[in-house]
N, C-alpha and C positions, 0 to 999 in steps of 0.2 A: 693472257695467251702467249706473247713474247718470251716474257720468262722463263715459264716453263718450256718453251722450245728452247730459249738458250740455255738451257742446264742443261736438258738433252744430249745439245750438241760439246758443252762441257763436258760431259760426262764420256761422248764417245771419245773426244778429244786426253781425259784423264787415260783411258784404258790402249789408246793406242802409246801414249808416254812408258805407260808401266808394262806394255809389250814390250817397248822400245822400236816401237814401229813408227817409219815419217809419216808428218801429218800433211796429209792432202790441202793444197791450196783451195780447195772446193770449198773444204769443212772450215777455213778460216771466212771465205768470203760469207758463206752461210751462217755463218755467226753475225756476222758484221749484218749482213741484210736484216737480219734479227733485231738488230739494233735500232736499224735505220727504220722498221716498222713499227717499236714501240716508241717511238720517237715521234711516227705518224700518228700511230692510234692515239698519242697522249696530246699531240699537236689537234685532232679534230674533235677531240673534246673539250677542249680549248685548256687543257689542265698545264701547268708547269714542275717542272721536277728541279729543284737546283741542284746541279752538280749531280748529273746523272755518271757521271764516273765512279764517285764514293757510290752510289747506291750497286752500281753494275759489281764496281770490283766488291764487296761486301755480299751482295747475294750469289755471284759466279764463284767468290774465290780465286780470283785470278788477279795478277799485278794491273794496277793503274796504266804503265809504260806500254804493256804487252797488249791491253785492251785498247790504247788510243790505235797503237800501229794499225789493228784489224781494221777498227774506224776509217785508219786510213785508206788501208787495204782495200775497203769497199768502196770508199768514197773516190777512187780515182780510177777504181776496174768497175765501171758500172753494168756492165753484160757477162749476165755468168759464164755464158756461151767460150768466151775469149779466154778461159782458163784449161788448160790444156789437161784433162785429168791425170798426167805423171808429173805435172808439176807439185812439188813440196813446198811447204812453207816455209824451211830454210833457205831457198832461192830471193823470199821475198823480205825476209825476217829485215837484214839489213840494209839500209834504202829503202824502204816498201816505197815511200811516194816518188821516187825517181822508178824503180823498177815497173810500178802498177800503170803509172804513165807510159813507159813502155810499152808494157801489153795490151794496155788500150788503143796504142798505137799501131798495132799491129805486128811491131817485134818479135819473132819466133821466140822461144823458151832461150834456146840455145845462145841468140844474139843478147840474150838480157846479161846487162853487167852490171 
């Protein structure tokens, strides 16, 4: 079930690139929570994955580097709420875990550096 929701959202994520449209901070953390539940689902079956990276980037199609960031990205903005929907993912691209602690801090958009 993961999976195929993270393609999904790869895919919206392919079409707004080849728009050349920014990508919504939403749609990265969205991803990342994606992750963070096939992570759960695999964890209460008690199953192991090694090196769920190779597998992620290999069926998404997406860099290793760009996929940890998201990882990051969610694991340190933990309330979707706290994402302000004009924020872009270029905001968080560089520093994501300095900036996402930000936001969870309560940092306006604005104040994030």
């Amino acid at each position: 079930m993961s999976i195929a929701k993270m393609l999904r959202l790869c895919h919206r994520l392919n079409l707004l690139r080849a728009e050349k449209r920014r990508t919504p901070a939403l749609l990265i953390w969205e991803l990342g929570d994606a992750i963070f539940e096939l992570r759960r689902e695999l964890g209460s079956t008690s199953l192991e994955l090694d090196d769920v990276y190779f597998h992620l980037t290999r069926d998404l199609n997406v860099r290793r580097k760009w996929l940890e960031k998201v990882v990051i990205f969610r694991r340190y903005v933990q309330v979707k709420e706290l994402i302000p929907v004009e924020a872009s993912w270029g905001i968080f691209e560089k520093g994501t875990r300095r900036k996402a602690e930000q936001l969870q801090a309560g940092v306006t958009l604005r104040e994030i550096s």
